[in-house]
N, C-alpha and C positions, 0 to 999 in steps of 0.2 A: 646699807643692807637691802633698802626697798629696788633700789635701782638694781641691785646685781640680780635681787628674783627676776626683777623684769625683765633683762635682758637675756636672762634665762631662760626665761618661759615666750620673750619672740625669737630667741633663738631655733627654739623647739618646733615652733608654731612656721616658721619658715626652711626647717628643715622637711617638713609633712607636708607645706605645700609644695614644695619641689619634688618631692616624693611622689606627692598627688599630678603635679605635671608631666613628669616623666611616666609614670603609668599609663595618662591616658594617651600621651604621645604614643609609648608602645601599642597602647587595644586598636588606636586609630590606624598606626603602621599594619597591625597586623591582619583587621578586618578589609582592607585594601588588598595586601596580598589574597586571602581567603577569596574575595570577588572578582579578581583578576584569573586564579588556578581554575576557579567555576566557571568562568565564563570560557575560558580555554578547553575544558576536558571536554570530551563525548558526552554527549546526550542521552542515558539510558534508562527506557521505560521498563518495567518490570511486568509480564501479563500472566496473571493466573487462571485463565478459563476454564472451562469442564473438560479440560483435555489431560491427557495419559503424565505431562510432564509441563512444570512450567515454562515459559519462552520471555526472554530478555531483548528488546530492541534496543541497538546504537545508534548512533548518528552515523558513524563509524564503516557503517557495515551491514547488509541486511543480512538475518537469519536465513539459513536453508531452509528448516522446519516453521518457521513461520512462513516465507514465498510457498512453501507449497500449501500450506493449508489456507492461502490467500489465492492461490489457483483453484484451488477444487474448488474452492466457493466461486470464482470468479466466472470458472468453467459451467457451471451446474446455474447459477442468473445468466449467462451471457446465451447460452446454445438452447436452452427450456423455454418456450414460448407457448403463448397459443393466442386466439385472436380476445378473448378475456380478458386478460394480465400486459395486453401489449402497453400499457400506459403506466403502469408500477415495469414491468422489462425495462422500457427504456428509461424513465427519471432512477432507475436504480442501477443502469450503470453507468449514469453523466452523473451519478453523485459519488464514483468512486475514478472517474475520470480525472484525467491531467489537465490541470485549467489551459495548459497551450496545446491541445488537442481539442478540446470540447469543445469547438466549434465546427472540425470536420467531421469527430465521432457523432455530433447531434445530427448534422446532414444526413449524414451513412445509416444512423437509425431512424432518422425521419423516411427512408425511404422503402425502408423493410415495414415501419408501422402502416403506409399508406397503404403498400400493397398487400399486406395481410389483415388488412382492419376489414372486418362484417363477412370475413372468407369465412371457411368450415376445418380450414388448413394449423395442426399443430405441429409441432417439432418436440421429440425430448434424445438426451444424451447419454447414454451411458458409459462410463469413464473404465478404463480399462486398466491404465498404464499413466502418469505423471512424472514428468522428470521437470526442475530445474536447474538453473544456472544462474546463481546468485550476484557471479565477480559481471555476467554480461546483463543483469536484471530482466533475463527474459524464460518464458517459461514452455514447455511442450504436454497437450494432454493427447493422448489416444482412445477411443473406445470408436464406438455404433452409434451411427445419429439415424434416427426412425424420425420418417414423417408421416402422419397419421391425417388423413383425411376424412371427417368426421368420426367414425368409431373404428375405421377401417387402418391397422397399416399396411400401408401403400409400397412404403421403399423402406431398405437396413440395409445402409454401407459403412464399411470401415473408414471414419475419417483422423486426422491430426490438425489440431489445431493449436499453433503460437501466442505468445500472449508476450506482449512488451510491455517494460514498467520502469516507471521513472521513481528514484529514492534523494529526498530531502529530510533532513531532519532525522525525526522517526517517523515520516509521512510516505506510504507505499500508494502508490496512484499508477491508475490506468493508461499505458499510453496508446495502444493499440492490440488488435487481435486480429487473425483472420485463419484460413486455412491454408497449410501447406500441404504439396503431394513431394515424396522423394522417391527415388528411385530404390532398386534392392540393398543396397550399400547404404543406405541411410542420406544421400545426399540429395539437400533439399535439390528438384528441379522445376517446381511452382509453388510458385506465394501470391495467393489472391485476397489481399484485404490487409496482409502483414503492414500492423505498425496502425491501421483504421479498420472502422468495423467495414465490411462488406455486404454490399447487398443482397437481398434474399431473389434476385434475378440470376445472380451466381452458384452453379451444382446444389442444385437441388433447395435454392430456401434457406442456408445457412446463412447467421451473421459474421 
C-alpha cells in the first residue's frame, strides 16, 4: 500500500518536472526569438518638444518635418556671426558635424574665425523660403544675409544656401553647407563651399 502511494506521488512530482522543463525551454525559445525581432526592426525615437505636433524618428528613414526644423536651426547657427560668439559659432557646429567631415569643416571654420576675430564685422540671416529633400538628405534655405559693420548695414543680398546631411541610426549630422547661385529656372550654376563650410573670403563674408 506504502509503495503504490509512493510511486504515486513520484509519479506526479516527475510529471511537474517535465512540465517545469518544458516551460522554461519554451520562455527561453521565446525570449530568443523576442531579441532577434528587436534587434532586426527600425530603430524609433519618439520626440515631443514645444512644437505644434509630435515627431517620430527611424532608422528607417528621416522625417521631412523634423530635416526641416534641423535646417532652420542649422541655417540660423551656421549664417549668424559676429566677432563675440565666433568661438561658441564654431564649437557649435563641429558638434553637430559628421565625424568624417570634421576635420575639413574645422579647417574651413578656422579660417573664417581668424579672419573675423577682433574685426567690427557681423553677419545675420534672414530666412525666407526652406525646402528639403529627405530621400537626397540635403537641404535648401533662401532669404537676405546683411552684413553689418559695426552698427552700420553695409550690404542685403538675396542668398541660397545648401545644407548636406549624413543619417545613421536616428543620428542626423552635418556633412557640409555652402552657398549656391542658379540660374532663372532654378538650375544650380554655382556651388561654393557645397558639401564644406566656405570661407568668409568668399561673396561677401559668408560661411
Amino acid at each position: 500500500m506504502d509503495l503504490s502511494i509512493s510511486h504515486g506521488q513520484a509519479q506526479r512530482l516527475l510529471k511537474q518536472r517535465n512540465l517545469l522543463a518544458i516551460t522554461a525551454t519554451g520562455l527561453f525559445a521565446l525570449s530568443i526569438v523576442l531579441t532577434l525581432t528587436a534587434a532586426h526592426r527600425d530603430r524609433e525615437v519618439v520626440l515631443q518638444p514645444v512644437l505644434a505636433k509630435p515627431l517620430t524618428l527611424s532608422s528607417s528613414h528621416i522625417d521631412k518635418d523634423y530635416l526641416e526644423l534641423v535646417t532652420r536651426d542649422a541655417a540660423l547657427l551656421t549664417l549668424n556671426r559676429s566677432p563675440s560668439n565666433l568661438q561658441y559659432w564654431m564649437d557649435s557646429i563641429l558638434e553637430i558635424t559628421d565625424p568624417r567631415t570634421h576635420g575639413r569643416m574645422k579647417a574651413e571654420l578656422m579660417k573664417i574665425f581668424n579672419e573675423q576675430n577682433g574685426s567690427n564685422v557681423s553677419q545675420f540671416f534672414t530666412i525666407e523660403n526652406l525646402t528639403v529633400d529627405p530621400d537626397a538628405l540635403t537641404s535648401e534655405v533662401n532669404g537676405v544675409l546683411h552684413t553689418v559693420v559695426g552698427s552700420k548695414e553695409v550690404t542685403s543680398e538675396a542668398r541660397t544656401f545648401r545644407y548636406v546631411w549624413s543619417y545613421s541610426g536616428v543620428s542626423l549630422k552635418l556633412a557640409g553647407f555652402g552657398r549656391v547661385t542658379k540660374d532663372p529656372s532654378g538650375k544650380v550654376i554655382d556651388a561654393k563651399g557645397a558639401g564644406s563650410a566656405q570661407s568668409s573670403n568668399s561673396d561677401g563674408g559668408e560661411a
